[in-house]
N, C-alpha and C positions, 0 to 999 in steps of 0.2 A: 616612422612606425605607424600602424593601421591600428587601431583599436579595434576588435572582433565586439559586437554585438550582443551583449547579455540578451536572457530570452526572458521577457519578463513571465513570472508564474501567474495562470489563471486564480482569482478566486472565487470558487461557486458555490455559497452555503447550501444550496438548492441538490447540488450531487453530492456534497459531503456528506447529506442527511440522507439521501439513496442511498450511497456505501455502506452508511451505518443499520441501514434498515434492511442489509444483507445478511447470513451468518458469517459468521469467522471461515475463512478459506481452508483453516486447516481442522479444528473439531467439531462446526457444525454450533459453536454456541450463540445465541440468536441475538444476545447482546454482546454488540462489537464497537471498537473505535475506528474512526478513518486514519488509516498509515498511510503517510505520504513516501512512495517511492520514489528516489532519483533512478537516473537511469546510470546504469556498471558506469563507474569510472568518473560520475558527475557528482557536484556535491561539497558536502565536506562537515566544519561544525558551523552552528546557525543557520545553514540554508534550507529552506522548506521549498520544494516542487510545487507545480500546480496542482491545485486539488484535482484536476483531471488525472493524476496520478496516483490516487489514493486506492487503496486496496481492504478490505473487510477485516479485522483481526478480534479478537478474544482481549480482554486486561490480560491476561495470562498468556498471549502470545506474541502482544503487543509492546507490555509493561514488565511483566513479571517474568517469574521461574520457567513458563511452561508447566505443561503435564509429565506425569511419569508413562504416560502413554503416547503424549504428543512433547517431546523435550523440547526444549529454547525459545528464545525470546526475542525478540529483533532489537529494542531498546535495555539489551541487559546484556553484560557480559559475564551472566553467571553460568550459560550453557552454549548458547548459540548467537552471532549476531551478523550481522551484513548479510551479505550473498550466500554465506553458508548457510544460512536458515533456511533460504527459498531451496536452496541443492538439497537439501535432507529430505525435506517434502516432494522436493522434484516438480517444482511448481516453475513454470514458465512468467515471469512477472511479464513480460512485455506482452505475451496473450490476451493474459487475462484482464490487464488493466484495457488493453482493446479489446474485447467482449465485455465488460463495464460498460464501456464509455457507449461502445455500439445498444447497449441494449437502453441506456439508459434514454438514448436520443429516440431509441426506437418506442418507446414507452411515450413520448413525449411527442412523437409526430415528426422528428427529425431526423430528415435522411442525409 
């Protein structure tokens, strides 16, 4: 038997602090936390991704309830949670964590 290769996670406090100094993806609110996305189907309980895969959110869209204008939460299952969150919004996560990461390199000189 072959043992497959775990992929170890980046850690970059340097882009965790970019993400967060983004708005929230989904209301626009300008204080955000860094949400580590796995990608469909990877994952589970305890595992964190690379910070290269963090994405901009709200305490409210991160943590809590959501809005009555923007509903659910990614870490709550009192509305919305997983992949259904990003479907509701119709957010593309593998985009836009690549438009992140490209812009952030770009900002920084790196191509």
């Amino acid at each position: 038997m072959v043992a497959i290769p775990k992929d170890v996670p980046v850690r970059d406090e340097k882009y965790r602090l970019y993400i967060k100094g983004l708005p929230c993806i989904i209301c626009g609110n300008p204080k955000t936390l860094a949400h580590h996305q796995n990608k469909r189907g990877h994952g589970g309980k305890s595992t964190k991704c690379s910070d290269l895969r963090c994405l901009p959110l709200c305490f409210w869209h991160h943590t809590g309830g959501g809005t009555l204008k923007h509903p659910g939460a990614v870490h709550n299952n009192v509305k919305l949670s997983g992949w259904s969150f990003w479907e509701k919004y119709n957010i593309d996560v593998e985009e836009v964590i690549e438009r992140f990461n490209e812009e952030y390199n770009k900002e920084r000189g790196i191509e």
